[in-house]
N, CA, C and O atoms as CSV, one atom per row, in Angstrom:
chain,resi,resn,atom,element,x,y,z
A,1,UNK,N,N,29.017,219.753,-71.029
A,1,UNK,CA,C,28.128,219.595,-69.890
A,1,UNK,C,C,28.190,218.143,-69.410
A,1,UNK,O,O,28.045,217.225,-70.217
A,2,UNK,N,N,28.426,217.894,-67.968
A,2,UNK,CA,C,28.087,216.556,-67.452
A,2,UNK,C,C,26.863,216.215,-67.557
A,2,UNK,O,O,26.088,217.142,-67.323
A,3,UNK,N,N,26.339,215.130,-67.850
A,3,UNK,CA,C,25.105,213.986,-68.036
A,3,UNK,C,C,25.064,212.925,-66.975
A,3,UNK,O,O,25.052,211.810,-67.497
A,4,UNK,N,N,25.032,212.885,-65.384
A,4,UNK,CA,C,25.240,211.751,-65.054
A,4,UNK,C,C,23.800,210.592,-65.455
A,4,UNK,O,O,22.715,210.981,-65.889
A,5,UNK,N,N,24.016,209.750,-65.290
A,5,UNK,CA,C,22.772,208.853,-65.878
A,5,UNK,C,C,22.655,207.632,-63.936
A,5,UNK,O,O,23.392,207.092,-63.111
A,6,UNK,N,N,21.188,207.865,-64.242
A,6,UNK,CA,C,20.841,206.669,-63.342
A,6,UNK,C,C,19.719,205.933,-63.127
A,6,UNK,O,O,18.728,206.533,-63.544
A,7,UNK,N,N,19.509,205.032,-62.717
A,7,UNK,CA,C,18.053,204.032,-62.821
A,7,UNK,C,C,18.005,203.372,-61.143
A,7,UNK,O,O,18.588,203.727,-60.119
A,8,UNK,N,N,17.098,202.343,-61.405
A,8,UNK,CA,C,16.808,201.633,-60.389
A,8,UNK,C,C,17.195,200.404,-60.336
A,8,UNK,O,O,17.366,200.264,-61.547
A,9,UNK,N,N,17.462,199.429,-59.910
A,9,UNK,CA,C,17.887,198.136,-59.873
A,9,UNK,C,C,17.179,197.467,-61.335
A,9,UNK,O,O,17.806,196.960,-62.266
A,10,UNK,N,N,16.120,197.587,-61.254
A,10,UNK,CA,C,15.583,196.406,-62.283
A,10,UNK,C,C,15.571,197.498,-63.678
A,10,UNK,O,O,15.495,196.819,-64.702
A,11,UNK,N,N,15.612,198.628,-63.904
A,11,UNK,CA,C,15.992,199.710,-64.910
A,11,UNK,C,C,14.480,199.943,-65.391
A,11,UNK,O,O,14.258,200.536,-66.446
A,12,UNK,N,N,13.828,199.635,-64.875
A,12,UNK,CA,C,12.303,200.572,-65.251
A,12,UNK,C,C,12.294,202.083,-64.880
A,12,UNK,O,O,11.461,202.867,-65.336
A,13,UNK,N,N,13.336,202.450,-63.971
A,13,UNK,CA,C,13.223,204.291,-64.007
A,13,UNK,C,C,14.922,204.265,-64.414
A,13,UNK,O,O,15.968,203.881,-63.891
A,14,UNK,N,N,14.527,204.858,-65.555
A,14,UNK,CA,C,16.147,205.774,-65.817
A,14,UNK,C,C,15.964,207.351,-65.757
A,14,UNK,O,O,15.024,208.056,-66.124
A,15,UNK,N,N,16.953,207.604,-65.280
A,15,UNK,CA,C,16.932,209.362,-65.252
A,15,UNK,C,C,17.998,210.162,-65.318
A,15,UNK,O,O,18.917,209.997,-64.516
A,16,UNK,N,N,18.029,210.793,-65.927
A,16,UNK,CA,C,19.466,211.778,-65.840
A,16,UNK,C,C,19.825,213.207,-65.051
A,16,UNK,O,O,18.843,213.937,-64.914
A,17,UNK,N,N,21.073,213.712,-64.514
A,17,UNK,CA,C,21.072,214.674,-64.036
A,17,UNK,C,C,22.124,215.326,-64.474
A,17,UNK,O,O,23.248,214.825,-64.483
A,18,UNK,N,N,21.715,217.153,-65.102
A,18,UNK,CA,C,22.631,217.267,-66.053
A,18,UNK,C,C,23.494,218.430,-65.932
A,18,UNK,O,O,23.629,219.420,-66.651
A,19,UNK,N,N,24.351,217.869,-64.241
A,19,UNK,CA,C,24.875,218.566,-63.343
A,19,UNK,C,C,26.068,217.555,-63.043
A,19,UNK,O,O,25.905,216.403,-63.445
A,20,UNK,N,N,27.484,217.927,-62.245
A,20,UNK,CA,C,28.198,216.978,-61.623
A,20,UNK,C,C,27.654,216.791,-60.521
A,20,UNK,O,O,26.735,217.504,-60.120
A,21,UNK,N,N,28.240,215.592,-59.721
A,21,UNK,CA,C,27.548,215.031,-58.945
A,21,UNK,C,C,28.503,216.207,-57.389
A,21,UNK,O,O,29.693,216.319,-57.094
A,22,UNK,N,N,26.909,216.998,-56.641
A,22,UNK,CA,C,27.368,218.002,-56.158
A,22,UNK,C,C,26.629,218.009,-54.870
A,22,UNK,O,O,25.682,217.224,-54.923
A,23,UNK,N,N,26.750,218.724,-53.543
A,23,UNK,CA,C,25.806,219.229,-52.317
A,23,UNK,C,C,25.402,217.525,-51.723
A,23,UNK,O,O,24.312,217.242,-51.227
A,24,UNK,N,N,26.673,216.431,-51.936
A,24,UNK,CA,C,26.089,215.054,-51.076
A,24,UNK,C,C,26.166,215.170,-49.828
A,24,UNK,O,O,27.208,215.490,-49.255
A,25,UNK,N,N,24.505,214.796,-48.945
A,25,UNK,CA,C,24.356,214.409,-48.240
A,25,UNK,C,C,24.038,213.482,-47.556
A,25,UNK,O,O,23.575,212.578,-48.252
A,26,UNK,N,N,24.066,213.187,-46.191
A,26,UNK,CA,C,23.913,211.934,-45.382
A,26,UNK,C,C,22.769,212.323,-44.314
A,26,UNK,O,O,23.373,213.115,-43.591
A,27,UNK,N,N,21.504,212.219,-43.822
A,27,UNK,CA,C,20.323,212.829,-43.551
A,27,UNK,C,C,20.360,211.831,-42.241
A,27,UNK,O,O,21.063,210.834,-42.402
A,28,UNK,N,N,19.653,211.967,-40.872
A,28,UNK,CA,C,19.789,211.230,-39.990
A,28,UNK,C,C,18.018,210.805,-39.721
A,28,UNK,O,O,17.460,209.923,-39.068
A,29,UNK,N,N,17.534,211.927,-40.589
A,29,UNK,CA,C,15.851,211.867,-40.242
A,29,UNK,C,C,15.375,209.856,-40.076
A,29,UNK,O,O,16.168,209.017,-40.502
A,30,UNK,N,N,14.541,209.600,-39.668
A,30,UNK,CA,C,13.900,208.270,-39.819
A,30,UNK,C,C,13.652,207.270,-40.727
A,30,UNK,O,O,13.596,206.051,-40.564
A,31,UNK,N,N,13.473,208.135,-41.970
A,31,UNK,CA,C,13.571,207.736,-43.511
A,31,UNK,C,C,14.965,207.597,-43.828
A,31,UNK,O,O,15.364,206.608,-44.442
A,32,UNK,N,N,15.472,208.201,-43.583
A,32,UNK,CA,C,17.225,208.465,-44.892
A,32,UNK,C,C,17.500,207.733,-43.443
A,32,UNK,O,O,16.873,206.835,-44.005
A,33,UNK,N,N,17.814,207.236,-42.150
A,33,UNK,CA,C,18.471,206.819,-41.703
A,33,UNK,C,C,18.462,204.954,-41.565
A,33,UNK,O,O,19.304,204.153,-41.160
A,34,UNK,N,N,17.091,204.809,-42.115
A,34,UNK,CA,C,16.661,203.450,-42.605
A,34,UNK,C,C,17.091,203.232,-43.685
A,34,UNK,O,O,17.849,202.267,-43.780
A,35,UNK,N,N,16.793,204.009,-44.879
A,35,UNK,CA,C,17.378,203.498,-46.235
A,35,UNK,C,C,18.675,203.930,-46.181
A,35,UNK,O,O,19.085,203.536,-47.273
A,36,UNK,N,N,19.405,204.360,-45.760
A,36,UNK,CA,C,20.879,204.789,-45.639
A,36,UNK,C,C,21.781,205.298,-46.991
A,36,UNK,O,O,22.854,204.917,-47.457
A,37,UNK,N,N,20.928,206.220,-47.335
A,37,UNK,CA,C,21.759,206.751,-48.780
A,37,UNK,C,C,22.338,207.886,-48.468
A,37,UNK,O,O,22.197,208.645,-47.509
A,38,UNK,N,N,23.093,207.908,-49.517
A,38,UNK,CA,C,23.636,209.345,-49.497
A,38,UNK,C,C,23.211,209.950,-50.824
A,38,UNK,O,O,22.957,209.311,-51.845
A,39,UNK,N,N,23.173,211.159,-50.684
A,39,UNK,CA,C,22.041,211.712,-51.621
A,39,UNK,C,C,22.556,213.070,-51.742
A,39,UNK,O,O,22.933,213.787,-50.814
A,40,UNK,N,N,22.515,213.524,-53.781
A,40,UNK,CA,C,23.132,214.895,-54.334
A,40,UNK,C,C,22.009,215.645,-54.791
A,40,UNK,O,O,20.940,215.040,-54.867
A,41,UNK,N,N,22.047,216.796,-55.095
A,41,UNK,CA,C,21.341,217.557,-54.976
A,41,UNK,C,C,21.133,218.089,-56.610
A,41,UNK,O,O,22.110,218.644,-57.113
A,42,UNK,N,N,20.325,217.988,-57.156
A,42,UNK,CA,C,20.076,218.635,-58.405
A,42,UNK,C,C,18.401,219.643,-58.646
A,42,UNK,O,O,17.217,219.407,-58.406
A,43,UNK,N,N,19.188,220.821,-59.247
A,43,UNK,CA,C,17.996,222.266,-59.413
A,43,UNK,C,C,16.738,221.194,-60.338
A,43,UNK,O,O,16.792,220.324,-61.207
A,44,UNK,N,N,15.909,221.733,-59.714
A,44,UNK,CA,C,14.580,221.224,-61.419
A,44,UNK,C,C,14.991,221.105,-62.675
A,44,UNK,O,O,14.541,220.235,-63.420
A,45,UNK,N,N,15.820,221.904,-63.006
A,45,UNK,CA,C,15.724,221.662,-64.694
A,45,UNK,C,C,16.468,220.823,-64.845
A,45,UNK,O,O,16.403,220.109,-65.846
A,46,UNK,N,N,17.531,220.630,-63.764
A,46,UNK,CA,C,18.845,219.622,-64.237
A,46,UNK,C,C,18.027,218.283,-63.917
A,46,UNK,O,O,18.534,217.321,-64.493
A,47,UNK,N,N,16.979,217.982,-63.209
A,47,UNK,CA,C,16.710,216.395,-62.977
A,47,UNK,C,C,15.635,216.129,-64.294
A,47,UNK,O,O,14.636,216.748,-64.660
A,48,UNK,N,N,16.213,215.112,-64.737
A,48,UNK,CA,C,15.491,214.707,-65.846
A,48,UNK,C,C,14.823,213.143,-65.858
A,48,UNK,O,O,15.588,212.179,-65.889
A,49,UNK,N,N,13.451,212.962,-65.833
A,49,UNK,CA,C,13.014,211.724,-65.707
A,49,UNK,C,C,13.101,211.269,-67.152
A,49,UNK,O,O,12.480,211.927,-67.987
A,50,UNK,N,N,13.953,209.995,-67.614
A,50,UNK,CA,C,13.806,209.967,-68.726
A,50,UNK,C,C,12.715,208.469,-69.030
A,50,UNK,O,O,12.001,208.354,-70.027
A,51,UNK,N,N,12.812,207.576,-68.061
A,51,UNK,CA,C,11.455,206.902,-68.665
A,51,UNK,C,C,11.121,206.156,-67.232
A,51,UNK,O,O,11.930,206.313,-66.317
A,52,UNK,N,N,9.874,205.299,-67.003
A,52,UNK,CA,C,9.385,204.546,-65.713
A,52,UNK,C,C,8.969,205.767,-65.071
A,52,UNK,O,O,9.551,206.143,-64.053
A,53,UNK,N,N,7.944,206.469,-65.609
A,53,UNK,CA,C,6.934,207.347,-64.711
A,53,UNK,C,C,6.069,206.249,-64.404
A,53,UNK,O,O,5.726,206.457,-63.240
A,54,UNK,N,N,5.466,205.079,-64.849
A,54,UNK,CA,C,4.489,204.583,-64.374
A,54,UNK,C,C,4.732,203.667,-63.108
A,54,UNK,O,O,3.779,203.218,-62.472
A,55,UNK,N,N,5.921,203.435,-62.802
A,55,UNK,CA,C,6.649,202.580,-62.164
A,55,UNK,C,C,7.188,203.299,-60.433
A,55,UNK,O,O,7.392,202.756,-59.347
A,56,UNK,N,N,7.243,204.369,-60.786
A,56,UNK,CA,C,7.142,205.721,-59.496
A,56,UNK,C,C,6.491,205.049,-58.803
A,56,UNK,O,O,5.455,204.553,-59.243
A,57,UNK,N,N,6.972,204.799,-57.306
A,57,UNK,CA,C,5.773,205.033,-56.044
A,57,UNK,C,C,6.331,206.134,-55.834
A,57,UNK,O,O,7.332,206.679,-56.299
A,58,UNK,N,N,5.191,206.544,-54.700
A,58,UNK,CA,C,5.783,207.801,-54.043
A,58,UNK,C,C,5.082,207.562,-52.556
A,58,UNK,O,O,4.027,206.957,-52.373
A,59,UNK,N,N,6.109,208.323,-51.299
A,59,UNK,CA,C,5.974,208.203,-50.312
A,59,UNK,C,C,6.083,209.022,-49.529
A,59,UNK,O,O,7.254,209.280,-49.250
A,60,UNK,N,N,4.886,209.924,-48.705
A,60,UNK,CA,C,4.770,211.083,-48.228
A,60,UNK,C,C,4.500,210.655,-46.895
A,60,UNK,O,O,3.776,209.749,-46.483
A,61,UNK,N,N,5.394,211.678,-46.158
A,61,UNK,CA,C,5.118,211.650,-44.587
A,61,UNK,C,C,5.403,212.904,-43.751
A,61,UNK,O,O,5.631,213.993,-44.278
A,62,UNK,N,N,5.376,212.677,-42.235
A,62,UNK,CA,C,5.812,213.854,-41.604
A,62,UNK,C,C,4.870,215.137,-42.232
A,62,UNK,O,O,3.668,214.896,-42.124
A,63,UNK,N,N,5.089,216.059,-42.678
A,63,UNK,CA,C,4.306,216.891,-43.437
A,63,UNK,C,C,3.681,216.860,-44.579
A,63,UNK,O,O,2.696,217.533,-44.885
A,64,UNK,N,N,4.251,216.064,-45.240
A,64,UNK,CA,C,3.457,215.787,-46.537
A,64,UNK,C,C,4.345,216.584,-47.508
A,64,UNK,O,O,4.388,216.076,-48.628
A,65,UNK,N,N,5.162,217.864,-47.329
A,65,UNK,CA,C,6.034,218.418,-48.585
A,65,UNK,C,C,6.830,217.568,-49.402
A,65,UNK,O,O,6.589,217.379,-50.594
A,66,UNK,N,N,7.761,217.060,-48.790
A,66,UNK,CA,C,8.722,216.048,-49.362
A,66,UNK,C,C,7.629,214.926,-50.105
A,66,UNK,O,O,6.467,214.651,-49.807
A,67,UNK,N,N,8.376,214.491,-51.023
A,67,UNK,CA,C,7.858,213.584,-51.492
A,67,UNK,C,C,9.038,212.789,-52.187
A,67,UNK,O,O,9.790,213.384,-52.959
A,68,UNK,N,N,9.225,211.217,-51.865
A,68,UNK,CA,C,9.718,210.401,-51.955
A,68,UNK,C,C,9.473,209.087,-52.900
A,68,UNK,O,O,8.698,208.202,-52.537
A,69,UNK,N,N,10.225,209.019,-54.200
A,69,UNK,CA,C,9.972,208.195,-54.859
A,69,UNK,C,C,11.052,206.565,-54.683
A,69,UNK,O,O,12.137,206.365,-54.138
A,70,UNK,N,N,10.295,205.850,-55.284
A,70,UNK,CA,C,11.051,204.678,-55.161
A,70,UNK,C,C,10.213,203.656,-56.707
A,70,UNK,O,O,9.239,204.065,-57.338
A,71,UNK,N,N,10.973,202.297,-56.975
A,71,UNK,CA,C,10.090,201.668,-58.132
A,71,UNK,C,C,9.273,200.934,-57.630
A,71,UNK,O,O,9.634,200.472,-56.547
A,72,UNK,N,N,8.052,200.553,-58.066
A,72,UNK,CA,C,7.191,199.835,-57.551
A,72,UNK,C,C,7.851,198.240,-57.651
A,72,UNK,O,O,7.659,197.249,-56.946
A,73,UNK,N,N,8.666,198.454,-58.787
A,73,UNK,CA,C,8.471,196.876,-59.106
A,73,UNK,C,C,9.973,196.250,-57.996
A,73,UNK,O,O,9.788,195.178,-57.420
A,74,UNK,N,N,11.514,197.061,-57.758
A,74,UNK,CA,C,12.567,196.653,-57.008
A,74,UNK,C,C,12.265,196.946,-55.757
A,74,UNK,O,O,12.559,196.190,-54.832
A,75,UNK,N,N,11.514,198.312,-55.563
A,75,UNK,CA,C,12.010,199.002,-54.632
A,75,UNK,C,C,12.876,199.903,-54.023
A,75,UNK,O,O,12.819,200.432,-52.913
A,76,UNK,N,N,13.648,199.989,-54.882
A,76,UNK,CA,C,15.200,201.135,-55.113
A,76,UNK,C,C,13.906,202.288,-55.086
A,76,UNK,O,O,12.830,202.332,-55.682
A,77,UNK,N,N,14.787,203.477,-53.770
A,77,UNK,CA,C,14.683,204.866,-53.873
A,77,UNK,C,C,15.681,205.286,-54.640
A,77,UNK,O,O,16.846,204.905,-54.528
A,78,UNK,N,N,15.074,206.455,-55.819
A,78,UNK,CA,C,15.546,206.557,-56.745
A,78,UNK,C,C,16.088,208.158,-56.368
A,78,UNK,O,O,17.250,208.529,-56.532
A,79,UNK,N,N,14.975,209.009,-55.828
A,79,UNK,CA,C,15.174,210.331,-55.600
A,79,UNK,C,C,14.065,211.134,-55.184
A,79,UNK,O,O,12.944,210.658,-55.361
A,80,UNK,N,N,14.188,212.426,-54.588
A,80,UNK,CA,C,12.419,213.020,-53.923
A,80,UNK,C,C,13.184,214.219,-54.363
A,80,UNK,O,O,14.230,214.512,-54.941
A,81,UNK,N,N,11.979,214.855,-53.714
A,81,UNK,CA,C,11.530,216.375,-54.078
A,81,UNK,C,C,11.768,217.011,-52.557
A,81,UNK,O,O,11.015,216.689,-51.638
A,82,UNK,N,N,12.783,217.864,-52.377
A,82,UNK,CA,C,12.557,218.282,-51.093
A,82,UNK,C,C,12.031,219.181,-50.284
A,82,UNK,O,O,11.715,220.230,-50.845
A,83,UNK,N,N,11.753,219.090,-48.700
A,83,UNK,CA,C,10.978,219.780,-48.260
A,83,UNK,C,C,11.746,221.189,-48.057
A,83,UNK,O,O,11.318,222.256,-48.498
A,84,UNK,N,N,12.933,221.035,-47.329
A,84,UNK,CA,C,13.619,222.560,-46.721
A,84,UNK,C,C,14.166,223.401,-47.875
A,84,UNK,O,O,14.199,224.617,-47.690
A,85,UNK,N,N,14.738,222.759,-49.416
A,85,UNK,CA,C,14.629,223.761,-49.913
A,85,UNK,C,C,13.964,223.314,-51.761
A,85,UNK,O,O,14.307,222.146,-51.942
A,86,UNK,N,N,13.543,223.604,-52.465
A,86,UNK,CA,C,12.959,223.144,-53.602
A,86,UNK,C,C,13.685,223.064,-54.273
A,86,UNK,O,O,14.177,224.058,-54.807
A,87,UNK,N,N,14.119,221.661,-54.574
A,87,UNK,CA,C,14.760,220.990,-55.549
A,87,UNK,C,C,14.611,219.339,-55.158
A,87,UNK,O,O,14.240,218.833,-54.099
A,88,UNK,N,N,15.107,218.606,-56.611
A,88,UNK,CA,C,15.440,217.407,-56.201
A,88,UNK,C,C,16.652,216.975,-55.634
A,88,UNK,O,O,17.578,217.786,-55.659
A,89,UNK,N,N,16.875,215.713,-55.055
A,89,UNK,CA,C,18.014,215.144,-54.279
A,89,UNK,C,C,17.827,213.660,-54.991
A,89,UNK,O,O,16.841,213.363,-55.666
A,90,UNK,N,N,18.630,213.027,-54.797
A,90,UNK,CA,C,19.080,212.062,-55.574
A,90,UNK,C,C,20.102,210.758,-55.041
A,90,UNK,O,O,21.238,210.943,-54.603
A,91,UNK,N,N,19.428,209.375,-55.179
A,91,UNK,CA,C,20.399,208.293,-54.495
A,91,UNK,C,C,21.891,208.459,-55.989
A,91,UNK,O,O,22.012,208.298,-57.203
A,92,UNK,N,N,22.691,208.865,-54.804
A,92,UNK,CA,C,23.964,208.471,-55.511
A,92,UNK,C,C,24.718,207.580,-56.150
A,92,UNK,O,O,25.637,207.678,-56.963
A,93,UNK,N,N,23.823,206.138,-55.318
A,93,UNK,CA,C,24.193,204.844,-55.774
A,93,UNK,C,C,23.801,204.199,-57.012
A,93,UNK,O,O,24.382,203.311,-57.635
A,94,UNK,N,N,22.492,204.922,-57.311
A,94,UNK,CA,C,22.061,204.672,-58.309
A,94,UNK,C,C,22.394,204.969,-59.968
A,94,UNK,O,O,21.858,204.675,-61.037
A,95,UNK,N,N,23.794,205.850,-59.456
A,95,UNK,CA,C,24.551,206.620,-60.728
A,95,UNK,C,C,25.353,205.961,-61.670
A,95,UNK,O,O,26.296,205.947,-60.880
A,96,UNK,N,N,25.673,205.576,-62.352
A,96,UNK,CA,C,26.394,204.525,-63.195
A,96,UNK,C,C,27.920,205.184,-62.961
A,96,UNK,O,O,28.284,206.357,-62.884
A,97,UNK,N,N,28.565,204.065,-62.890
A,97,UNK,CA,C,29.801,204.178,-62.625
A,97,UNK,C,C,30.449,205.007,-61.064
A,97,UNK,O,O,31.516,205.469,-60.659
A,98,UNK,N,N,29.071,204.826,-60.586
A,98,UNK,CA,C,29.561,205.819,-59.131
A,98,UNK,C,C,29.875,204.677,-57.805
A,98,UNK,O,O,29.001,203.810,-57.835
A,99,UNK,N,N,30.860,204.448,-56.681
A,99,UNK,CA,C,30.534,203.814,-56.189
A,99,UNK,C,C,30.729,204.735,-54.488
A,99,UNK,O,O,31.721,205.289,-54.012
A,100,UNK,N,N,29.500,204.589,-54.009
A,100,UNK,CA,C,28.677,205.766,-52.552
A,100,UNK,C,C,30.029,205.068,-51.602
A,100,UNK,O,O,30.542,205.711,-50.686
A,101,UNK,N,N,30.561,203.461,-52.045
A,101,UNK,CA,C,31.457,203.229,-50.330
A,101,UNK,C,C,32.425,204.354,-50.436
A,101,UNK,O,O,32.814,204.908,-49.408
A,102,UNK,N,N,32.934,204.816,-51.880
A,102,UNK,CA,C,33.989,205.465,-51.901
A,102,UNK,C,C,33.951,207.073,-51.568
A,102,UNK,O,O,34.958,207.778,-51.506
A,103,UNK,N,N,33.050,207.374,-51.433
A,103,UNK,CA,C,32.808,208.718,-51.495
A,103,UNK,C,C,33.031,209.017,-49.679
A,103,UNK,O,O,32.261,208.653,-48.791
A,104,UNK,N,N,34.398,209.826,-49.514
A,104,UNK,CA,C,33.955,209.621,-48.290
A,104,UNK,C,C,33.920,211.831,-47.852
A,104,UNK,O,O,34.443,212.181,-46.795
A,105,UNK,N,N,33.286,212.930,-48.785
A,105,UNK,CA,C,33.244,213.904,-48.365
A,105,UNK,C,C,31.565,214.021,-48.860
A,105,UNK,O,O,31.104,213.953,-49.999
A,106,UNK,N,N,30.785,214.242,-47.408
A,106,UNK,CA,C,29.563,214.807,-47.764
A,106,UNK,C,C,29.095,215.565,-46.042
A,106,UNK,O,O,29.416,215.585,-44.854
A,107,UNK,N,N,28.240,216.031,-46.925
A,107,UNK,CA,C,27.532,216.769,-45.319
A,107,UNK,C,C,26.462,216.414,-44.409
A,107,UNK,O,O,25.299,216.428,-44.813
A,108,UNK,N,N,26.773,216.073,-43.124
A,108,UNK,CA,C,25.675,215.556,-42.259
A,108,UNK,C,C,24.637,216.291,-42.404
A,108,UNK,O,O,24.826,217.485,-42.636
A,109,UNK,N,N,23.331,215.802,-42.312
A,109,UNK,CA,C,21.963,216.727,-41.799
A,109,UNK,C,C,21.548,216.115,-40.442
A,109,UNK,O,O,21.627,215.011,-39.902
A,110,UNK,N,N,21.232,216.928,-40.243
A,110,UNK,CA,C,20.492,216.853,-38.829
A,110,UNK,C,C,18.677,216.717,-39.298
A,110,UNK,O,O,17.991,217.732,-39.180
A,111,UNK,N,N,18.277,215.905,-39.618
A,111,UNK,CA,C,16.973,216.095,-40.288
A,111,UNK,C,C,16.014,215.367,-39.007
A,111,UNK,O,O,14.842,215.558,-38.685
A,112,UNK,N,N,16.775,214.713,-38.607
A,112,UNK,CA,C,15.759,214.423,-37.206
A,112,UNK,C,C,15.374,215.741,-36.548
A,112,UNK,O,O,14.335,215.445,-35.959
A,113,UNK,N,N,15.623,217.042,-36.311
A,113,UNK,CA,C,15.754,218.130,-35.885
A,113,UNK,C,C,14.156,218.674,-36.410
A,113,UNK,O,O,13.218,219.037,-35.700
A,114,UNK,N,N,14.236,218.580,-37.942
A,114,UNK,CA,C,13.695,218.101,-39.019
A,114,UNK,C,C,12.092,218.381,-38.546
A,114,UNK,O,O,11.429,219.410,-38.421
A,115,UNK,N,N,11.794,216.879,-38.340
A,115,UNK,CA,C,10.689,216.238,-37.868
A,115,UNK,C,C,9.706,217.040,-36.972
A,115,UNK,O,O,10.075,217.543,-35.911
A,116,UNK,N,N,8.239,217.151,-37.523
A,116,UNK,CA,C,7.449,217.369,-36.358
A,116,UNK,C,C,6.836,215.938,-36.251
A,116,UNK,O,O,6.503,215.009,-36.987
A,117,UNK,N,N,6.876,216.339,-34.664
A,117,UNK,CA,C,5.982,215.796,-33.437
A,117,UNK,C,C,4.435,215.738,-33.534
A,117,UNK,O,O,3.954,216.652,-32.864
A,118,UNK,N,N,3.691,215.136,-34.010
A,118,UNK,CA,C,2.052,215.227,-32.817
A,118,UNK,C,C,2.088,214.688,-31.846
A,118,UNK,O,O,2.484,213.541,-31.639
A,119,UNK,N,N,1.591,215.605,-30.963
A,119,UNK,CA,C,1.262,215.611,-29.251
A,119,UNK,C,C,0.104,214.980,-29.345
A,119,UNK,O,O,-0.735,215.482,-30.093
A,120,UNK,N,N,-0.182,213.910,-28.718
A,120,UNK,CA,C,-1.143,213.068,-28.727
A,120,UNK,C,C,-2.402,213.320,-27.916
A,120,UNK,O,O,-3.321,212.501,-27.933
């Protein structure tokens, strides 16, 4: 079984995913088009938080489903919970030994599409 392993810049969240690295995407929504990651997709059981739960922010918007973590203490988005289908997704960059310039096959989202509107 693959183990990829990954953390955050300063290594207060390590986590593992115990899947190959699979389903990368590139998201255009407002969020993913600011932090500019590209991001794989792992089922629940395969994402494994292995330590820096206390260190989690989390950052909810637009609807509130998604939920978006990052470390309190770097700031590195690490990975969320997604809204369109239930599972986690995952910064790629954050993978040991992975490097995101090189990766050049993943799938656009249209996540601006995404987004609701309030009419003011």
């Amino acid at each position: 079984m693959t183990i990829l392993k990954g953390s955050c810049h300063c290594g207060n969240i390590q986590f593992e995913v115990h899947t190959g690295l699979r389903d990368i995407v590139k998201c255009n929504c407002s969020l993913c088009s600011r932090k500019n990651a590209l991001m794989a997709q792992a089922e629940p059981e395969e994402f494994v938080l292995v330590s820096g739960e206390d260190s989690l922010g989390l950052y909810q918007w637009n609807t509130g489903v998604a939920r978006h973590y990052f470390c309190k203490n770097c700031g590195i988005y690490t990975h969320h919970w997604r809204r369109s289908k239930p599972c986690f997704a995952y910064n790629v960059a954050c993978i040991e030994g992975v490097d995101k310039d090189n990766i050049t096959e993943f799938t656009q989202v249209d996540g601006r599409s995404f987004s609701v509107t309030k009419e003011d």
